[in-house]
HTML snippet that shows the backbone in 3Dmol.js (N, CA, C, O; Angstrom):
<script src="https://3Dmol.org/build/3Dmol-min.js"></script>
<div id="view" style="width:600px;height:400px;position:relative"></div>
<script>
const pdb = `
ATOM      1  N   UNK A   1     -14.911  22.159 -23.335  1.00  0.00           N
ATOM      2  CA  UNK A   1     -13.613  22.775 -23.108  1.00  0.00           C
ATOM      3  C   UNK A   1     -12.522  21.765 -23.444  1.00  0.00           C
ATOM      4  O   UNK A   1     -12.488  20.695 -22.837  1.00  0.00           O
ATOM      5  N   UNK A   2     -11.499  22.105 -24.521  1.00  0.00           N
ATOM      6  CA  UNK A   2     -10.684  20.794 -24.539  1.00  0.00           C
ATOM      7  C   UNK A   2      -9.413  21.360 -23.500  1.00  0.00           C
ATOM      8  O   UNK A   2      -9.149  22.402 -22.901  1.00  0.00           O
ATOM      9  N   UNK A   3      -8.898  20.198 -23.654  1.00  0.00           N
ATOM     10  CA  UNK A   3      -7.382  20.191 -22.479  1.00  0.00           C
ATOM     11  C   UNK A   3      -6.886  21.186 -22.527  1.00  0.00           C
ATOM     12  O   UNK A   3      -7.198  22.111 -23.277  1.00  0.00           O
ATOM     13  N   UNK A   4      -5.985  21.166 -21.696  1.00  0.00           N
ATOM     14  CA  UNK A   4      -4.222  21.600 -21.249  1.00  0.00           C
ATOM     15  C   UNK A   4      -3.529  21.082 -22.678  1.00  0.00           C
ATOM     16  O   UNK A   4      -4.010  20.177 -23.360  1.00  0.00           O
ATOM     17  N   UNK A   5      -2.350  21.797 -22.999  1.00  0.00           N
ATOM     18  CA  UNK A   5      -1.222  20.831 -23.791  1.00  0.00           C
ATOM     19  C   UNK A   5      -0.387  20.766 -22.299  1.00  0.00           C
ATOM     20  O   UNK A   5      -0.128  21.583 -21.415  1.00  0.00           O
ATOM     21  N   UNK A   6      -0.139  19.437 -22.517  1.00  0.00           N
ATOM     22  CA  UNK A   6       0.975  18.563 -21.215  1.00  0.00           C
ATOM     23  C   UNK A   6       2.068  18.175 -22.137  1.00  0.00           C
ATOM     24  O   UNK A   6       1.745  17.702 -23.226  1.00  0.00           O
ATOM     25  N   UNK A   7       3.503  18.335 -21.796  1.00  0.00           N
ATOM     26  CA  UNK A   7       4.794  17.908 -22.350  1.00  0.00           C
ATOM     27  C   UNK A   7       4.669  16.233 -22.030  1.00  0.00           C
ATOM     28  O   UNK A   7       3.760  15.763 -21.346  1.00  0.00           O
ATOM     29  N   UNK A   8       5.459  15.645 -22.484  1.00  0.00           N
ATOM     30  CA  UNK A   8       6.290  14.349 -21.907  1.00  0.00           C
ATOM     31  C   UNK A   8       6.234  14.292 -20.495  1.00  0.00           C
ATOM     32  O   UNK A   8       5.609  13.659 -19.645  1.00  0.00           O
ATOM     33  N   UNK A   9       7.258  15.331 -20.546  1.00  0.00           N
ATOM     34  CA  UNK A   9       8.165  15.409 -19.009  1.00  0.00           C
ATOM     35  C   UNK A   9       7.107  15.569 -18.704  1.00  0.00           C
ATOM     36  O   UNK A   9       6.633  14.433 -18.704  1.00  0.00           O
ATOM     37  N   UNK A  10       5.908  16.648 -18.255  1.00  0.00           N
ATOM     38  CA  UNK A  10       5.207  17.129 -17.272  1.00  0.00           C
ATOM     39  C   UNK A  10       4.460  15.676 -17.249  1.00  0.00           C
ATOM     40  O   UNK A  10       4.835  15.158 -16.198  1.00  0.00           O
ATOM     41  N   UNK A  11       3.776  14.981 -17.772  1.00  0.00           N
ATOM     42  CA  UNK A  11       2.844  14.037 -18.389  1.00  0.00           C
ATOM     43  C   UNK A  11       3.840  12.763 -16.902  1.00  0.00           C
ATOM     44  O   UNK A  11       3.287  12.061 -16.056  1.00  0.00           O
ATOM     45  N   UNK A  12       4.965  12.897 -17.090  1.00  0.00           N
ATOM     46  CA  UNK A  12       5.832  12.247 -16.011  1.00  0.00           C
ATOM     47  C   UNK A  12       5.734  11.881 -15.092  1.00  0.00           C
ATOM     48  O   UNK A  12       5.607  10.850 -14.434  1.00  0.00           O
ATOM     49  N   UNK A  13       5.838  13.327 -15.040  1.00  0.00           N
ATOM     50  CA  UNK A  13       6.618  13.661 -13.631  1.00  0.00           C
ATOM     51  C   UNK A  13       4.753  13.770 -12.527  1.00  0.00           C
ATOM     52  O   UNK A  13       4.727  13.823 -11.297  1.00  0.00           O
ATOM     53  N   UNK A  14       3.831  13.773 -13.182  1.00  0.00           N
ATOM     54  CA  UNK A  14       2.322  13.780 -13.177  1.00  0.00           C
ATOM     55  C   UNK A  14       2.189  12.363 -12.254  1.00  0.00           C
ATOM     56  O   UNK A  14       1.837  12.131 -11.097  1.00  0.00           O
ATOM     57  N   UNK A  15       2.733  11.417 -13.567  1.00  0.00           N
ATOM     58  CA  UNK A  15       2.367   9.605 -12.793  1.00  0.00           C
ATOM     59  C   UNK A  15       3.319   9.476 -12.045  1.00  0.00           C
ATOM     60  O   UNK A  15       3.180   8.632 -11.160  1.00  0.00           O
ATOM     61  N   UNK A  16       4.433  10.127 -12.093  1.00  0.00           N
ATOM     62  CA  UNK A  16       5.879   9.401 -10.611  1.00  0.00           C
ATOM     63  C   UNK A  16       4.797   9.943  -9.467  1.00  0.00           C
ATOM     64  O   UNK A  16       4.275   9.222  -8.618  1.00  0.00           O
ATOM     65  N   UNK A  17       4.512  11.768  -9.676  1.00  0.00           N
ATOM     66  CA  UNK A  17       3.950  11.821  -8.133  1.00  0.00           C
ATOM     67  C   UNK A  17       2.225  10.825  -7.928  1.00  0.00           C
ATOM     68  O   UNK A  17       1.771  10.491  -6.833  1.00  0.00           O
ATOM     69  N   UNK A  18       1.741  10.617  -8.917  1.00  0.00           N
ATOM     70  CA  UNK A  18       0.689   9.495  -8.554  1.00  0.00           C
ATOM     71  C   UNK A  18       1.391   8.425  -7.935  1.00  0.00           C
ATOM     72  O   UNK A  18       1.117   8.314  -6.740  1.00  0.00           O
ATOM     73  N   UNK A  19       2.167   7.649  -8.354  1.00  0.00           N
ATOM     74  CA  UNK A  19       2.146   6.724  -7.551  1.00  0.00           C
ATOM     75  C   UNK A  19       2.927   6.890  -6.552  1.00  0.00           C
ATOM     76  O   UNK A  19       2.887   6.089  -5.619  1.00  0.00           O
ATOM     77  N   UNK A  20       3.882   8.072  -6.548  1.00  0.00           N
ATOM     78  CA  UNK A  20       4.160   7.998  -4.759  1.00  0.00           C
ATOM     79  C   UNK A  20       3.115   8.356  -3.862  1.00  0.00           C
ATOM     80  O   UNK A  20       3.213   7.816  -2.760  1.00  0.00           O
ATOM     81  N   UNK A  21       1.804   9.377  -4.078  1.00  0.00           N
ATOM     82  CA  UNK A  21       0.866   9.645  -3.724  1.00  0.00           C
ATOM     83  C   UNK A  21       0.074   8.092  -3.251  1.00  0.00           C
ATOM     84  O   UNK A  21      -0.435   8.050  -2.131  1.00  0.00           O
ATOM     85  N   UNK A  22       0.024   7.175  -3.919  1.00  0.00           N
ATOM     86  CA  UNK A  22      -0.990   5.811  -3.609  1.00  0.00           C
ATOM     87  C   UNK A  22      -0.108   5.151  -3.159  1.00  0.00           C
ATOM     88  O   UNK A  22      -0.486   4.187  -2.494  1.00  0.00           O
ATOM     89  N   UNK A  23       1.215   5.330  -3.288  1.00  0.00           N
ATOM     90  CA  UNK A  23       2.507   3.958  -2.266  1.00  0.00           C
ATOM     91  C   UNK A  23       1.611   4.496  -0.958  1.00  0.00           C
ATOM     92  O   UNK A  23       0.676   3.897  -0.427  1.00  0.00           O
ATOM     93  N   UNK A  24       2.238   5.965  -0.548  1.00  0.00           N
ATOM     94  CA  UNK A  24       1.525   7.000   1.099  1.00  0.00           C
ATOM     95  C   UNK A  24       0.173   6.305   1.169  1.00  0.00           C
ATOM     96  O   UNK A  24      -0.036   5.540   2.111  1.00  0.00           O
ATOM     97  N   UNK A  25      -1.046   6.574  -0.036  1.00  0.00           N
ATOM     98  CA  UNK A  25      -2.003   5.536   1.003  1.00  0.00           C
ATOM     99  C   UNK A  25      -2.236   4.518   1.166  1.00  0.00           C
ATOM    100  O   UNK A  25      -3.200   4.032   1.757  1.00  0.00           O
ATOM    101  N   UNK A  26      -1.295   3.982   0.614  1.00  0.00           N
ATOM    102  CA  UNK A  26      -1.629   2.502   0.740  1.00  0.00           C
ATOM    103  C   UNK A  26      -0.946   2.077   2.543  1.00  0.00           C
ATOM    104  O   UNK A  26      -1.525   1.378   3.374  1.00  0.00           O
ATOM    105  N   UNK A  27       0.276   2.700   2.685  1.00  0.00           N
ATOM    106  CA  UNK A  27       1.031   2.810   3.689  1.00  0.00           C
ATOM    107  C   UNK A  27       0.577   3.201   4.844  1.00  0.00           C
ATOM    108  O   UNK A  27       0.779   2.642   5.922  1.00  0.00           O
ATOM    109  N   UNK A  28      -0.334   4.616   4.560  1.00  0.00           N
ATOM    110  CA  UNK A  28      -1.324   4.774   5.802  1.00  0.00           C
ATOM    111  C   UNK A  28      -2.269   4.182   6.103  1.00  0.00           C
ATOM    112  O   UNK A  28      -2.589   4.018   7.281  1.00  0.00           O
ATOM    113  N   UNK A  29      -3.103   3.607   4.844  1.00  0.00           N
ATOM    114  CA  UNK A  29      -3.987   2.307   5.760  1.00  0.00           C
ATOM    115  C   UNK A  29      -3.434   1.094   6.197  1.00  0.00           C
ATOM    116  O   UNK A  29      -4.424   0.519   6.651  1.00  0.00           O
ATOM    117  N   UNK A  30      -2.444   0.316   6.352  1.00  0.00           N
ATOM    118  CA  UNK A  30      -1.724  -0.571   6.793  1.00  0.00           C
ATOM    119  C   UNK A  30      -1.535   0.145   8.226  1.00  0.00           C
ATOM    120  O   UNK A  30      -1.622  -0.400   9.326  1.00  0.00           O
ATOM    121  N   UNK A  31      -1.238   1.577   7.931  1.00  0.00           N
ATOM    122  CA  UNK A  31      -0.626   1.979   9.760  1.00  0.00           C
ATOM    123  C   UNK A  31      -1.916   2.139  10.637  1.00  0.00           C
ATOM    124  O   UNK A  31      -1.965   1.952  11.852  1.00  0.00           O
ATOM    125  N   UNK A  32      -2.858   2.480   9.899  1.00  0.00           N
ATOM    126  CA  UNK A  32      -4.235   2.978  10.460  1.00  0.00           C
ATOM    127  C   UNK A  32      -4.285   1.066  11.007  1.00  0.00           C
ATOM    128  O   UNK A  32      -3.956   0.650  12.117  1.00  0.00           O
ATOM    129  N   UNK A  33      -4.740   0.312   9.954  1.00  0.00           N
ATOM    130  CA  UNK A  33      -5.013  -1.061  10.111  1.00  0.00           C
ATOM    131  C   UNK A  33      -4.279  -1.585  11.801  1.00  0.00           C
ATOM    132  O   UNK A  33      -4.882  -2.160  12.707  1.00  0.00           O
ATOM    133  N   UNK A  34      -3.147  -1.243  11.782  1.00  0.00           N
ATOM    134  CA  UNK A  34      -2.302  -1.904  12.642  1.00  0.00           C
ATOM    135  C   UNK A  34      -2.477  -1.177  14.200  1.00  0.00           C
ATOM    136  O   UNK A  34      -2.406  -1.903  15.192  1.00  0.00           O
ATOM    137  N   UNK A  35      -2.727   0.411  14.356  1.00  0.00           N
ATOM    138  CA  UNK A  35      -2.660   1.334  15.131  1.00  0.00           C
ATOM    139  C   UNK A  35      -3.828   0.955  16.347  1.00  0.00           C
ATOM    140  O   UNK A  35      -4.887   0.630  15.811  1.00  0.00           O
ATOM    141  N   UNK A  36      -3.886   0.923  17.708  1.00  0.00           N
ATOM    142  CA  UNK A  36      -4.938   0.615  18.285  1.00  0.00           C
ATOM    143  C   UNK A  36      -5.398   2.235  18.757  1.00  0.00           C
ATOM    144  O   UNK A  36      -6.538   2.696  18.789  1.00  0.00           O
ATOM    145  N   UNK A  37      -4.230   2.846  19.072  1.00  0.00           N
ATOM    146  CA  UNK A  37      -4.919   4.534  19.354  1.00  0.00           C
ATOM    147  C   UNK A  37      -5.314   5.377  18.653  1.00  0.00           C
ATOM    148  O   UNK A  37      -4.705   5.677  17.627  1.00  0.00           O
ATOM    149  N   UNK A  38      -6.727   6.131  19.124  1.00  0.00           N
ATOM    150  CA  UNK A  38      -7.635   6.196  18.339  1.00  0.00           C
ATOM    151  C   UNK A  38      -7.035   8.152  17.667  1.00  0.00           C
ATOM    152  O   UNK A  38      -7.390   8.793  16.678  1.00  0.00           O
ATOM    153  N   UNK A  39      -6.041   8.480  18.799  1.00  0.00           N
ATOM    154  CA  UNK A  39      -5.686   9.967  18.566  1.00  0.00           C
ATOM    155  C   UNK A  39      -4.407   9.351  16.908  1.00  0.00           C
ATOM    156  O   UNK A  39      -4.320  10.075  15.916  1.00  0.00           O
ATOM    157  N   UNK A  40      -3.913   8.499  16.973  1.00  0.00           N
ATOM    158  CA  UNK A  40      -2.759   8.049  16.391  1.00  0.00           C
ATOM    159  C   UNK A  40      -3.579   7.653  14.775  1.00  0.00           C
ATOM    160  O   UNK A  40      -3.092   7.993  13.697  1.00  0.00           O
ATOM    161  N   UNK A  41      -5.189   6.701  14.953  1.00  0.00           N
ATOM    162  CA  UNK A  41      -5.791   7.172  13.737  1.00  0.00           C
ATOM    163  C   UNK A  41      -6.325   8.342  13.110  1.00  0.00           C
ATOM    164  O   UNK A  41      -6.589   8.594  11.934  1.00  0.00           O
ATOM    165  N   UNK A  42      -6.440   9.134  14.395  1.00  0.00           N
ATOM    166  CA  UNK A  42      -7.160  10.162  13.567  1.00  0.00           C
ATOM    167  C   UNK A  42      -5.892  11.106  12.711  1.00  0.00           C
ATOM    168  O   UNK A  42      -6.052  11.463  11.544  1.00  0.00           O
ATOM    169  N   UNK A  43      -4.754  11.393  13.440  1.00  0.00           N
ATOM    170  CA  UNK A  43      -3.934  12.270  12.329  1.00  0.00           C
ATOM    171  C   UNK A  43      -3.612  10.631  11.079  1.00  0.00           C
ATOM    172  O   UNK A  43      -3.825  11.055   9.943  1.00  0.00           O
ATOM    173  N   UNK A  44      -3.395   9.791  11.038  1.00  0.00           N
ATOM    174  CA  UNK A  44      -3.683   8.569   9.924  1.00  0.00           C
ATOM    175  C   UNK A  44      -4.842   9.307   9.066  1.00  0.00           C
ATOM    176  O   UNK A  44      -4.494   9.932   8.065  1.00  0.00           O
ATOM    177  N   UNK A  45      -6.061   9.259   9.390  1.00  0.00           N
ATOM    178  CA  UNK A  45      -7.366   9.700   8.720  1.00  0.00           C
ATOM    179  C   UNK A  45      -7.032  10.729   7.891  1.00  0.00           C
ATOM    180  O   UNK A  45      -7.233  10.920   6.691  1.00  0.00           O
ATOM    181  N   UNK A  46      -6.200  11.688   9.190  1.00  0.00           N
ATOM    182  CA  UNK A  46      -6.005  13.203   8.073  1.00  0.00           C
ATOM    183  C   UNK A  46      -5.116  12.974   6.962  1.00  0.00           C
ATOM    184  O   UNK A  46      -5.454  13.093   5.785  1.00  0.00           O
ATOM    185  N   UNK A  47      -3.933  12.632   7.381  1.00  0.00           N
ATOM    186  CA  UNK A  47      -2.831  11.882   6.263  1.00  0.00           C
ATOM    187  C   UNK A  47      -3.400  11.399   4.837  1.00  0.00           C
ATOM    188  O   UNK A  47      -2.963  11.600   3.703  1.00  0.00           O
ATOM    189  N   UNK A  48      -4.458  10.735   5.262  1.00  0.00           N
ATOM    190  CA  UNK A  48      -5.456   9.703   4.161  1.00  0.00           C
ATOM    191  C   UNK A  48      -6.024  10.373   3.557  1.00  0.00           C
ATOM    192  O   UNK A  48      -5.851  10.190   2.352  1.00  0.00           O
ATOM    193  N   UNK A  49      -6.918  11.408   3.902  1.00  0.00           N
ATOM    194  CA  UNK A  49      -7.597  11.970   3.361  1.00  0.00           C
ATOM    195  C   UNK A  49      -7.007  13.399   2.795  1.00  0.00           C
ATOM    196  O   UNK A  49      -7.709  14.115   2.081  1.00  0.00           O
ATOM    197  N   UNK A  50      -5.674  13.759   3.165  1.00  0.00           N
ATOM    198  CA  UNK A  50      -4.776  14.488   2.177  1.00  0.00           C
ATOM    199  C   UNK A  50      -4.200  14.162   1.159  1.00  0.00           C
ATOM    200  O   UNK A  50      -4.211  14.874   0.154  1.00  0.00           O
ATOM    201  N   UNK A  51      -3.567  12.983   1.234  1.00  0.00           N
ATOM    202  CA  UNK A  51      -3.195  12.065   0.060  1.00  0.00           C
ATOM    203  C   UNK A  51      -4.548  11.976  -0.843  1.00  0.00           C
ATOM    204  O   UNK A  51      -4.473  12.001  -2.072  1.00  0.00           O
ATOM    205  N   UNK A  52      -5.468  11.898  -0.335  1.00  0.00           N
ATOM    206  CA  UNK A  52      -6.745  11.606  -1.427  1.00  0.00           C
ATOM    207  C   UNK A  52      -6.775  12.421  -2.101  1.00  0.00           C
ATOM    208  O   UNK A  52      -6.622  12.136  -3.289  1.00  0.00           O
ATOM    209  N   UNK A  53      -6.924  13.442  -1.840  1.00  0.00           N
ATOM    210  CA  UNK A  53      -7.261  15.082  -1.836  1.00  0.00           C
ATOM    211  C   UNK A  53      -5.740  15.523  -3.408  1.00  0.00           C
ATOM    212  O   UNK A  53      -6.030  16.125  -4.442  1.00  0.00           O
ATOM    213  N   UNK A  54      -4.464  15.061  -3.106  1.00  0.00           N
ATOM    214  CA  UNK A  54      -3.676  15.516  -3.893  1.00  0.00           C
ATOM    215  C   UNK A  54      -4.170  14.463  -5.401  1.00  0.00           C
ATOM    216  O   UNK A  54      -4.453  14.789  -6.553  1.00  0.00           O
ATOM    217  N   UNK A  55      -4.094  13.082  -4.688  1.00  0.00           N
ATOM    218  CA  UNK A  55      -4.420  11.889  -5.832  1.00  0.00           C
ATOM    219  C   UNK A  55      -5.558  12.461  -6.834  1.00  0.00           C
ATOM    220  O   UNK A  55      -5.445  12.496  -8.059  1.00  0.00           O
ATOM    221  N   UNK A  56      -6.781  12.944  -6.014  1.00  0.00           N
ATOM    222  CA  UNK A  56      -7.857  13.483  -7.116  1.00  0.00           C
ATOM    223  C   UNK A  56      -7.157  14.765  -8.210  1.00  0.00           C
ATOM    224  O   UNK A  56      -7.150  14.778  -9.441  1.00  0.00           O
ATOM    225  N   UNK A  57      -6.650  15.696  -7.321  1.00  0.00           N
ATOM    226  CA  UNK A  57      -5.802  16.698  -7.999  1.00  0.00           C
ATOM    227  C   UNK A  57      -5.104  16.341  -9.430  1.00  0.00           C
ATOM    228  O   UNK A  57      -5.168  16.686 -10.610  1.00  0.00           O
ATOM    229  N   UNK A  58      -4.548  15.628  -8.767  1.00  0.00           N
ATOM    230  CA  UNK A  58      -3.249  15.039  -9.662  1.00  0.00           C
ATOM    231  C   UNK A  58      -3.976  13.913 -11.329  1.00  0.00           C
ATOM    232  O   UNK A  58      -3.537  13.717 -12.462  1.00  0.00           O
ATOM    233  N   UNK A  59      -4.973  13.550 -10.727  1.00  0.00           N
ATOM    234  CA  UNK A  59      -5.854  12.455 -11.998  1.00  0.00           C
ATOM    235  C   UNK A  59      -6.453  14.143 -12.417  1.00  0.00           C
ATOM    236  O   UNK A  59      -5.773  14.610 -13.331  1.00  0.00           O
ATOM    237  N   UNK A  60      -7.098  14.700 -12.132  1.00  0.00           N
ATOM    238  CA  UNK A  60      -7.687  15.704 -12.561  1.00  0.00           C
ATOM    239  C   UNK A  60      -6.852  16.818 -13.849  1.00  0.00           C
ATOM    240  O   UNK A  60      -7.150  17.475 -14.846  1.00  0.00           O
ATOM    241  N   UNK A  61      -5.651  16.465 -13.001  1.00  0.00           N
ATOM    242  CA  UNK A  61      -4.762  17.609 -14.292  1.00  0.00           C
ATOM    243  C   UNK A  61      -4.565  16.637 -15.585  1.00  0.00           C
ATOM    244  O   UNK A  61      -4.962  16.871 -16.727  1.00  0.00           O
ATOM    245  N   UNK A  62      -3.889  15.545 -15.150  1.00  0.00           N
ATOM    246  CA  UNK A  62      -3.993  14.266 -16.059  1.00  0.00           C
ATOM    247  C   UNK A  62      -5.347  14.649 -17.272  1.00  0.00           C
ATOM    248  O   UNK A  62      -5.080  15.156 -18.362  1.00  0.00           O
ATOM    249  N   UNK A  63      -6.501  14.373 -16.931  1.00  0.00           N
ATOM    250  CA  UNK A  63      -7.740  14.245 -17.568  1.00  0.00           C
ATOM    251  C   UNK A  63      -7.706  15.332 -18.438  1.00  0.00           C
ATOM    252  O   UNK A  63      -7.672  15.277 -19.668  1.00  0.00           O
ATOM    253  N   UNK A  64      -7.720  16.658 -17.490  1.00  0.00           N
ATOM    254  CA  UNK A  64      -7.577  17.896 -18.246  1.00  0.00           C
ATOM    255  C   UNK A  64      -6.984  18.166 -19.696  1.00  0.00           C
ATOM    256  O   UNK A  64      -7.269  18.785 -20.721  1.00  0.00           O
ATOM    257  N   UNK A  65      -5.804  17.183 -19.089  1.00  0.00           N
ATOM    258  CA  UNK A  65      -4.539  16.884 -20.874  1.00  0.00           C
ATOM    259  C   UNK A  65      -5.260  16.068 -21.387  1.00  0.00           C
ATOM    260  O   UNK A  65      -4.942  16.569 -22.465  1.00  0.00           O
ATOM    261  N   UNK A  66      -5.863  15.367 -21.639  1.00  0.00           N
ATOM    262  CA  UNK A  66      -6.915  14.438 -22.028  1.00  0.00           C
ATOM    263  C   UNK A  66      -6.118  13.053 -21.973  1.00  0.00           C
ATOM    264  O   UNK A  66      -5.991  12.364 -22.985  1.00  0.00           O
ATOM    265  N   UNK A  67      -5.705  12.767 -21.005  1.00  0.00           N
ATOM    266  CA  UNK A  67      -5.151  11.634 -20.950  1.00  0.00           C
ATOM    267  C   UNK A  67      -6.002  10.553 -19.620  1.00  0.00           C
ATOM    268  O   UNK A  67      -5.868  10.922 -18.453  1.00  0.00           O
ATOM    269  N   UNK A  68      -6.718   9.444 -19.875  1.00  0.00           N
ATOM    270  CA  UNK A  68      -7.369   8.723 -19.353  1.00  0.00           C
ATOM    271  C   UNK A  68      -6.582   7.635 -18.622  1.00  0.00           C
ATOM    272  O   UNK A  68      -5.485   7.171 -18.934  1.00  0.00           O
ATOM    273  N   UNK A  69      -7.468   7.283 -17.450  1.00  0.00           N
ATOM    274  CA  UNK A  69      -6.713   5.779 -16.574  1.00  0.00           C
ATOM    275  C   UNK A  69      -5.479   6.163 -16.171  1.00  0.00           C
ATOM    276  O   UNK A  69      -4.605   5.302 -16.073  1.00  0.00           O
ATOM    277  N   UNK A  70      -5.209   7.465 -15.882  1.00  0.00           N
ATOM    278  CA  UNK A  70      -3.640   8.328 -15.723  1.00  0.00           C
ATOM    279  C   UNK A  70      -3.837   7.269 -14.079  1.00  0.00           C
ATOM    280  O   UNK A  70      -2.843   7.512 -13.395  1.00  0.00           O
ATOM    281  N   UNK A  71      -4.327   6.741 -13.694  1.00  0.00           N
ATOM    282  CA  UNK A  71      -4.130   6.125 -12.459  1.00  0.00           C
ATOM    283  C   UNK A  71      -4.282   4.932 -12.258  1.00  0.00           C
ATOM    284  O   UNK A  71      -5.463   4.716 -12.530  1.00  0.00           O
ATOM    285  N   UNK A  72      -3.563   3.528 -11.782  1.00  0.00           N
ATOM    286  CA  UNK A  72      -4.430   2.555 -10.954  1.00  0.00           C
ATOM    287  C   UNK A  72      -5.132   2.703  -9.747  1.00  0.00           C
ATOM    288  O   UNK A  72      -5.170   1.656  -9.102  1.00  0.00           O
ATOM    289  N   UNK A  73      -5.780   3.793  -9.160  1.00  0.00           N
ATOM    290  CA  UNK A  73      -6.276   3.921  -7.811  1.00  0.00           C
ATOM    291  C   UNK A  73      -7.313   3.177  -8.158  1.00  0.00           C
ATOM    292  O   UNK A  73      -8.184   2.909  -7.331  1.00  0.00           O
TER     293      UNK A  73
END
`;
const viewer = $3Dmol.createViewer("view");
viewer.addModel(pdb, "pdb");
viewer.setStyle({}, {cartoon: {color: "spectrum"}});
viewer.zoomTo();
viewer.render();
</script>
């Protein structure tokens, strides 16, 4: 199956939300890291593992356009 056609812009606006997506986890494991309550990690966990969840999304449409390494994660 080959790609998507992806514009510029879309191709963009794709990596701005990647890396605000990996600033968030990078940010939530620092808070998780720092947090001693365990109710206070677990919505952290969920946070984390939503951000993951969009990050895969988001490399996935990337790929689709056939564009590779669309990430440093």
């Amino acid at each position: 199956m080959y790609g998507m056609n992806m514009s510029e812009m879309e191709k963009l606006q794709i990596q701005a939300l990647l890396k605000a997506e990996e600033l968030c986890a990078r940010k939530v494991q620092r808070y998780m890291s720092q947090s001693g309550d365990p109710a206070v990690q677990g919505v952290l966990q969920q946070a984390m593992d939503r951000g993951n969840r969009h990050i895969s999304a988001l490399n996935g449409l990337m790929q689709e356009a056939g564009f590779t390494g669309a990430s440093g994660h």
